[in-house]
ROPA-537730 format. One record per residue: residue in three letters; y, x, z of N, C-alpha, C in turn. Coordinates in steps of 0.05 Angstrom, whole numbers. Example, Ala and Ser with C-alpha at 12.3 -4.5 7.8 and 13.67 -1.06 7.14 Angstrom:
// residues 2
pt r Ala | n_py -114 | n_px 264 | n_pz 156 | ca_py -90 | ca_px 246 | ca_pz 156 | c_py -66 | c_px 264 | c_pz 156 $
pt r Ser | n_py -45 | n_px 257 | n_pz 142 | ca_py -21 | ca_px 273 | ca_pz 143 | c_py 1 | c_px 258 | c_pz 157 $
This chain:
// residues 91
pt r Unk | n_py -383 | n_px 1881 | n_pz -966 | ca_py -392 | ca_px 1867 | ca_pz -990 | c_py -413 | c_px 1884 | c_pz -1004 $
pt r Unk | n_py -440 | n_px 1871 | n_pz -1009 | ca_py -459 | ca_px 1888 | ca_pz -1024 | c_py -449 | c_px 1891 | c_pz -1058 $
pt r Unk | n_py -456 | n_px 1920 | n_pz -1064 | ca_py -456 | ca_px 1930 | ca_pz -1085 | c_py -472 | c_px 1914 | c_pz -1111 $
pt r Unk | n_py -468 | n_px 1908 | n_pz -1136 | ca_py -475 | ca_px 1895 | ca_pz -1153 | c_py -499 | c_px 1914 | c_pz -1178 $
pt r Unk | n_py -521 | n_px 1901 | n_pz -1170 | ca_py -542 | ca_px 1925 | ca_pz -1181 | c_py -538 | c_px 1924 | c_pz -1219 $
pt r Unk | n_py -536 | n_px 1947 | n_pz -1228 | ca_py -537 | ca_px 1947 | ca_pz -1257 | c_py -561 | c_px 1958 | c_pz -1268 $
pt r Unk | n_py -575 | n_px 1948 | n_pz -1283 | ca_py -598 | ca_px 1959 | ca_pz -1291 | c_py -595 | c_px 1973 | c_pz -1316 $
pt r Unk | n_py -608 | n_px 1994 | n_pz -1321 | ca_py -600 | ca_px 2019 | ca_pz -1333 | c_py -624 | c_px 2026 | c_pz -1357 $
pt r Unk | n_py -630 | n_px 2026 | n_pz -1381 | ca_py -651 | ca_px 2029 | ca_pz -1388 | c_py -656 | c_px 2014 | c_pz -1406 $
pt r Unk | n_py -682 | n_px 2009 | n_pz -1422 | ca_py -687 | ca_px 1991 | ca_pz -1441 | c_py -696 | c_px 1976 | c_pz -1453 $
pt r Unk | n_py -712 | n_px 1968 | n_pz -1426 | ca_py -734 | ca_px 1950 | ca_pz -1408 | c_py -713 | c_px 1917 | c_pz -1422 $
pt r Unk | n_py -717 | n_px 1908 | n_pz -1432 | ca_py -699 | ca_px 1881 | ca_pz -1447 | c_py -718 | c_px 1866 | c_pz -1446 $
pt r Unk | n_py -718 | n_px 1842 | n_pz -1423 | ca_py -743 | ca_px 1819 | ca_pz -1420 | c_py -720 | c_px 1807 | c_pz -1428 $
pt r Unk | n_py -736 | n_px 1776 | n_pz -1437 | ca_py -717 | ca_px 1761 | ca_pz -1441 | c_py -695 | c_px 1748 | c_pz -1414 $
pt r Unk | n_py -685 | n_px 1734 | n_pz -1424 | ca_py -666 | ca_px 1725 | ca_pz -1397 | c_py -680 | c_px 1698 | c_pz -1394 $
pt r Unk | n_py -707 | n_px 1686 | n_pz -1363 | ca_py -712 | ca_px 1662 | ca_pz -1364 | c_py -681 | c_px 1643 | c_pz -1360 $
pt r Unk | n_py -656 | n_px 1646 | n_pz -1348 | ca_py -647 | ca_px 1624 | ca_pz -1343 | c_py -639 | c_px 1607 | c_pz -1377 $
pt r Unk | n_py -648 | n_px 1630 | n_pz -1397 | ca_py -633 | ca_px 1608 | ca_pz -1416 | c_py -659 | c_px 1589 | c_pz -1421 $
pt r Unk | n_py -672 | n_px 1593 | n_pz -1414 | ca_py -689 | ca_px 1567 | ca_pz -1420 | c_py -688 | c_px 1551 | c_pz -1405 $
pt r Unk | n_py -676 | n_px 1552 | n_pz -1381 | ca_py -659 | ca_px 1532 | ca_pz -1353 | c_py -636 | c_px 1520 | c_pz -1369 $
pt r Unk | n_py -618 | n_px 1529 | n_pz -1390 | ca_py -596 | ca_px 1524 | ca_pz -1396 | c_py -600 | c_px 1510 | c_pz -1419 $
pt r Unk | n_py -613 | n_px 1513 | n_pz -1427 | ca_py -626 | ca_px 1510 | ca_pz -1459 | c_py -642 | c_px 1473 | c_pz -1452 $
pt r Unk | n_py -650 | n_px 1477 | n_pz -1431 | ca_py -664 | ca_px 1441 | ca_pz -1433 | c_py -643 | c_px 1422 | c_pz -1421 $
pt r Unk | n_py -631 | n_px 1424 | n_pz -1403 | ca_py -611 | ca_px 1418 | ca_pz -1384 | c_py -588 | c_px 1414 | c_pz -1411 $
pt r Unk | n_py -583 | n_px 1426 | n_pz -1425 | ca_py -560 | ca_px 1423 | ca_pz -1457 | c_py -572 | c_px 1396 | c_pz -1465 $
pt r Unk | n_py -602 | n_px 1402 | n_pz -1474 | ca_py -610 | ca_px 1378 | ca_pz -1492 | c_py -608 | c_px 1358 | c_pz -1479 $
pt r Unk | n_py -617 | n_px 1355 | n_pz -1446 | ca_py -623 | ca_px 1327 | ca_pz -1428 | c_py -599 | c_px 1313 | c_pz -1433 $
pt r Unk | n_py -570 | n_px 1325 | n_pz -1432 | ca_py -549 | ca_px 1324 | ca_pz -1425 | c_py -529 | c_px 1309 | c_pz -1446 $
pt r Unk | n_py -540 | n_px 1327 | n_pz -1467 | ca_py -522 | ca_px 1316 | ca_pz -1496 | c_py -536 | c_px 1295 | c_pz -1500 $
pt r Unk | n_py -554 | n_px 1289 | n_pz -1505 | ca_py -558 | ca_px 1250 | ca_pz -1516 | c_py -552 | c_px 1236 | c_pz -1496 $
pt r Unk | n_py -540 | n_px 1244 | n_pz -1467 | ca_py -529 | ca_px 1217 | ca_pz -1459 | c_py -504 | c_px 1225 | c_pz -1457 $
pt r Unk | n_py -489 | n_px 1244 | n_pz -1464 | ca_py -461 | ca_px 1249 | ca_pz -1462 | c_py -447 | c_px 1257 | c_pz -1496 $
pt r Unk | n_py -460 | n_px 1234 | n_pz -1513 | ca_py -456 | ca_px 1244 | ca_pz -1535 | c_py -420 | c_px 1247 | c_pz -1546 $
pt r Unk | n_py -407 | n_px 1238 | n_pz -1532 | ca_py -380 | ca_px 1244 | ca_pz -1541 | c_py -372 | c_px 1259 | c_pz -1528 $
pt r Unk | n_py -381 | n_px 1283 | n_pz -1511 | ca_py -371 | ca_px 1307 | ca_pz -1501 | c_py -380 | c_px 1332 | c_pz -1529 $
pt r Unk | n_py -363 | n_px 1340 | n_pz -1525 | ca_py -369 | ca_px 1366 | ca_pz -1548 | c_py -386 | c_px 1384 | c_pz -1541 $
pt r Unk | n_py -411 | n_px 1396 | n_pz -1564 | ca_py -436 | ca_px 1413 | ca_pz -1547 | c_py -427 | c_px 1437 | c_pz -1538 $
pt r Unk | n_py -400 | n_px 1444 | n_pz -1542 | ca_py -386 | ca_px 1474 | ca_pz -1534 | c_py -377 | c_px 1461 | c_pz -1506 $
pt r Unk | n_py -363 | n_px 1446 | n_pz -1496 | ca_py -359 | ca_px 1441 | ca_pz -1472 | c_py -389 | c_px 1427 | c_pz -1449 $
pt r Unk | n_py -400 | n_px 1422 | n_pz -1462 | ca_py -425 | ca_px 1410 | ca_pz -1451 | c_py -443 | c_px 1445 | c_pz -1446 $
pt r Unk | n_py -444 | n_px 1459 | n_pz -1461 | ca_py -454 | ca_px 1484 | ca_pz -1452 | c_py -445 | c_px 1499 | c_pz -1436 $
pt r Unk | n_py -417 | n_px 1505 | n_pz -1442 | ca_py -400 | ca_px 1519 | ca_pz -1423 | c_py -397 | c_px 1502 | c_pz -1391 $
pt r Unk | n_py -406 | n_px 1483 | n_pz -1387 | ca_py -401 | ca_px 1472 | ca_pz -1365 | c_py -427 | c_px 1473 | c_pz -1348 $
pt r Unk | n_py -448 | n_px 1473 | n_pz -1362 | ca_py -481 | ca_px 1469 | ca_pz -1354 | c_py -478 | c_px 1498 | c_pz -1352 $
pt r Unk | n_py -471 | n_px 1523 | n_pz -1357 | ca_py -475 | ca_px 1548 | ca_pz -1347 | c_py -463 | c_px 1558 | c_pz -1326 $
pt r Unk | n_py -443 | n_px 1537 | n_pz -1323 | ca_py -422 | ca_px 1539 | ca_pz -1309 | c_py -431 | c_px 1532 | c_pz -1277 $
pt r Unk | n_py -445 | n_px 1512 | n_pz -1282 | ca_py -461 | ca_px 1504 | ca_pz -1255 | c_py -482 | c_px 1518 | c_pz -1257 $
pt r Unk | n_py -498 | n_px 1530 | n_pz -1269 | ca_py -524 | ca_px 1549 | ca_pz -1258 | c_py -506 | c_px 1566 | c_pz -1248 $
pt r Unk | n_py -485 | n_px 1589 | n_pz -1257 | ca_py -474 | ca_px 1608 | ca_pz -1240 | c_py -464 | c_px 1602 | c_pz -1216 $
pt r Unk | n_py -454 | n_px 1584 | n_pz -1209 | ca_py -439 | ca_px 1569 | ca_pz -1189 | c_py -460 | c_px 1571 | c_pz -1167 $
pt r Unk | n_py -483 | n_px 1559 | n_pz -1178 | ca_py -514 | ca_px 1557 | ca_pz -1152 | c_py -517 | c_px 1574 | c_pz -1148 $
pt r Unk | n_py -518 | n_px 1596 | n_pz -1167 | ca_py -535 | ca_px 1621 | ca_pz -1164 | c_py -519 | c_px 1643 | c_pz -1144 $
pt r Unk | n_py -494 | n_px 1637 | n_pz -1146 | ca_py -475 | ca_px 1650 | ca_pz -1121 | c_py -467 | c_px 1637 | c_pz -1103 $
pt r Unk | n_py -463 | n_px 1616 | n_pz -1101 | ca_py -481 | ca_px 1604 | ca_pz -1076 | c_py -504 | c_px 1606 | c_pz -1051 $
pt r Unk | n_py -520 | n_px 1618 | n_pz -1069 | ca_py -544 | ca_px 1629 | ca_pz -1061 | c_py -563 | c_px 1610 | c_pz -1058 $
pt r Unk | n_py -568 | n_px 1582 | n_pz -1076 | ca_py -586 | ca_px 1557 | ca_pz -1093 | c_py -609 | c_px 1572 | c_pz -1105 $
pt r Unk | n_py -629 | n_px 1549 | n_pz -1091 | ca_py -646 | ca_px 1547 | ca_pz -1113 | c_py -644 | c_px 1544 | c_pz -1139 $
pt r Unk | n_py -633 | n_px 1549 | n_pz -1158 | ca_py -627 | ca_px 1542 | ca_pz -1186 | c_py -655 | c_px 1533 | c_pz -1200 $
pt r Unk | n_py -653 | n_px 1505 | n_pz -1197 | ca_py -668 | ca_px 1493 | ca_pz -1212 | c_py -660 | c_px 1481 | c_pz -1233 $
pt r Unk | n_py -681 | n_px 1472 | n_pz -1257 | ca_py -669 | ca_px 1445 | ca_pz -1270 | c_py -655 | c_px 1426 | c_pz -1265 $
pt r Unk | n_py -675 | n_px 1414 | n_pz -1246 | ca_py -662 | ca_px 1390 | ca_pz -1238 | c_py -629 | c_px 1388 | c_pz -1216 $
pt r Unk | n_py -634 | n_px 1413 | n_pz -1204 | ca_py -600 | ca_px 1415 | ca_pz -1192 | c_py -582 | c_px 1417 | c_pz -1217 $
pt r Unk | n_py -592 | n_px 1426 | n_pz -1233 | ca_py -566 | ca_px 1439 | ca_pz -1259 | c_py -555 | c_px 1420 | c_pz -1259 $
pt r Unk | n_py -581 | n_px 1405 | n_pz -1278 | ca_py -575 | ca_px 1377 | ca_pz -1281 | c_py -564 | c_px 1357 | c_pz -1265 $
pt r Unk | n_py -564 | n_px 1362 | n_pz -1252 | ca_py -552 | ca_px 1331 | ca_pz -1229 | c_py -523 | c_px 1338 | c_pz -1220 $
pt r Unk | n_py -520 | n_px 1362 | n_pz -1225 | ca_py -494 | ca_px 1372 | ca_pz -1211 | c_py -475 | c_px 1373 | c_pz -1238 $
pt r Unk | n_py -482 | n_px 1380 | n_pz -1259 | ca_py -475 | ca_px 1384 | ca_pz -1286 | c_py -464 | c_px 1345 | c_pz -1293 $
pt r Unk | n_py -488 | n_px 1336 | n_pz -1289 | ca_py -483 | ca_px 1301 | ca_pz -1292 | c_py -459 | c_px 1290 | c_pz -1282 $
pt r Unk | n_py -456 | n_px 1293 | n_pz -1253 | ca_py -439 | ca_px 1288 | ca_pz -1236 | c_py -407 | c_px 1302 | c_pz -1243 $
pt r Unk | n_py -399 | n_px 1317 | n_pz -1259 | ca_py -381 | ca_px 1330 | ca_pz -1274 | c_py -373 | c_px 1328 | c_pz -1299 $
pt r Unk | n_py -400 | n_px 1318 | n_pz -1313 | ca_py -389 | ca_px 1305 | ca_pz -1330 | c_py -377 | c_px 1271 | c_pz -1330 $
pt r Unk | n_py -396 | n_px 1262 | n_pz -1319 | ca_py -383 | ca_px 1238 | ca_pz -1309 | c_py -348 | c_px 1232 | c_pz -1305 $
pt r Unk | n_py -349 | n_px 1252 | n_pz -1279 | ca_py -320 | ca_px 1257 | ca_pz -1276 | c_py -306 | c_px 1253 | c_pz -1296 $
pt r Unk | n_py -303 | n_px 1276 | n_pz -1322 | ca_py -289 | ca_px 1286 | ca_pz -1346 | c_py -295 | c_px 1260 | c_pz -1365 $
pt r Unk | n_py -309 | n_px 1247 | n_pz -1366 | ca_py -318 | ca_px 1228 | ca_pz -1388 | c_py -301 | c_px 1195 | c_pz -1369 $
pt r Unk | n_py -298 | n_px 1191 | n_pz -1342 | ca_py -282 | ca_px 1174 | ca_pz -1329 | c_py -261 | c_px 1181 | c_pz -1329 $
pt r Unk | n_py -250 | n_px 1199 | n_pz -1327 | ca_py -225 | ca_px 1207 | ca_pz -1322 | c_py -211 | c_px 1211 | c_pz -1354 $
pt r Unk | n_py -223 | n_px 1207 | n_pz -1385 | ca_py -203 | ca_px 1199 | ca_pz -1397 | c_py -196 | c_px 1177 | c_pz -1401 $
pt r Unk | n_py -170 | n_px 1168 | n_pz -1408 | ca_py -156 | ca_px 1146 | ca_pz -1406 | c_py -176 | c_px 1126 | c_pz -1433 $
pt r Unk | n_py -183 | n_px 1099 | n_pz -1425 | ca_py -190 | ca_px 1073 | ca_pz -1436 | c_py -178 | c_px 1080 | c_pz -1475 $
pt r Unk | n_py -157 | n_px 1079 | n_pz -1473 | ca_py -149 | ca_px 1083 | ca_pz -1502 | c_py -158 | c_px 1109 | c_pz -1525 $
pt r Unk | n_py -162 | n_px 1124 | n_pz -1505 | ca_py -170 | ca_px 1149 | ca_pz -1521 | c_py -212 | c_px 1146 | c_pz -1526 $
pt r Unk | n_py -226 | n_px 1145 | n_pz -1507 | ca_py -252 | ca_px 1141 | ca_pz -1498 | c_py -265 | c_px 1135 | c_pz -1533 $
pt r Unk | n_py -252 | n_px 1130 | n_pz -1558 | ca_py -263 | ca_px 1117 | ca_pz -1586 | c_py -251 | c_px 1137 | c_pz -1605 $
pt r Unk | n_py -243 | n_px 1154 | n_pz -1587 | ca_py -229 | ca_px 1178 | ca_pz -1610 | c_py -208 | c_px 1176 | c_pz -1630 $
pt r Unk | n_py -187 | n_px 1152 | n_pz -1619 | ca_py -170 | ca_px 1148 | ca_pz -1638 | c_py -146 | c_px 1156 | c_pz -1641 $
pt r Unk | n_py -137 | n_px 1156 | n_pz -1605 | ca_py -122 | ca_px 1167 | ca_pz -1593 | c_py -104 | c_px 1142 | c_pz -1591 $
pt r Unk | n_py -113 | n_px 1121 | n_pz -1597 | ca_py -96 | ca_px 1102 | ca_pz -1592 | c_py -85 | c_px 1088 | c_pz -1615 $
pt r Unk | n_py -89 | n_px 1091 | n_pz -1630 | ca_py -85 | ca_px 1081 | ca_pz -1664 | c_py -116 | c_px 1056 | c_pz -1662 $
pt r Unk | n_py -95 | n_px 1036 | n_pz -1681 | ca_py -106 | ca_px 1020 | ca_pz -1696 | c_py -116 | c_px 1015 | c_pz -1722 $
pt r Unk | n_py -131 | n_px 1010 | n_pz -1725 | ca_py -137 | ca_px 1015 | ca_pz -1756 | c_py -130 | c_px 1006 | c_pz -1766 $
């Protein structure tokens, strides 16, 4: 198993993937507006790391499509009654 390089020093570029993470958030939240932006982030980083050890091209558009496809999931898979945030209460 190769060794994990640490860089040492104080050479501080920025980090480009957050600007990978950072548009892919925005694309994401106006069509998944009832997902919370803390789980909608944590999940969109979640799939760039995922590619990136993988050994993916980590693109936008994979983030995104793979990120979509997950949320989807999570946004189908809660139950009909809950989906209006009421938890099932009537007004």
């Amino acid at each position: 198993m190769p060794a994990l390089a640490v860089r040492i020093g104080g050479d501080r570029r920025p980090e480009p993937r957050r600007d990978l993470v950072d548009l892919v958030i925005a694309r994401l939240s106006a069509e998944f507006a009832t997902v919370p932006a803390t789980v909608l982030s944590r999940l969109v980083a979640d799939v760039r790391a995922c590619a990136e050890h993988l050994g993916l091209d980590v693109t936008p558009e994979l983030v995104e499509r793979v990120a979509r496809e997950r949320l989807l999931g999570l946004v189908n898979s809660t139950p009909p009654r809950d989906r209006d945030g009421t938890g099932g209460r009537r007004p």
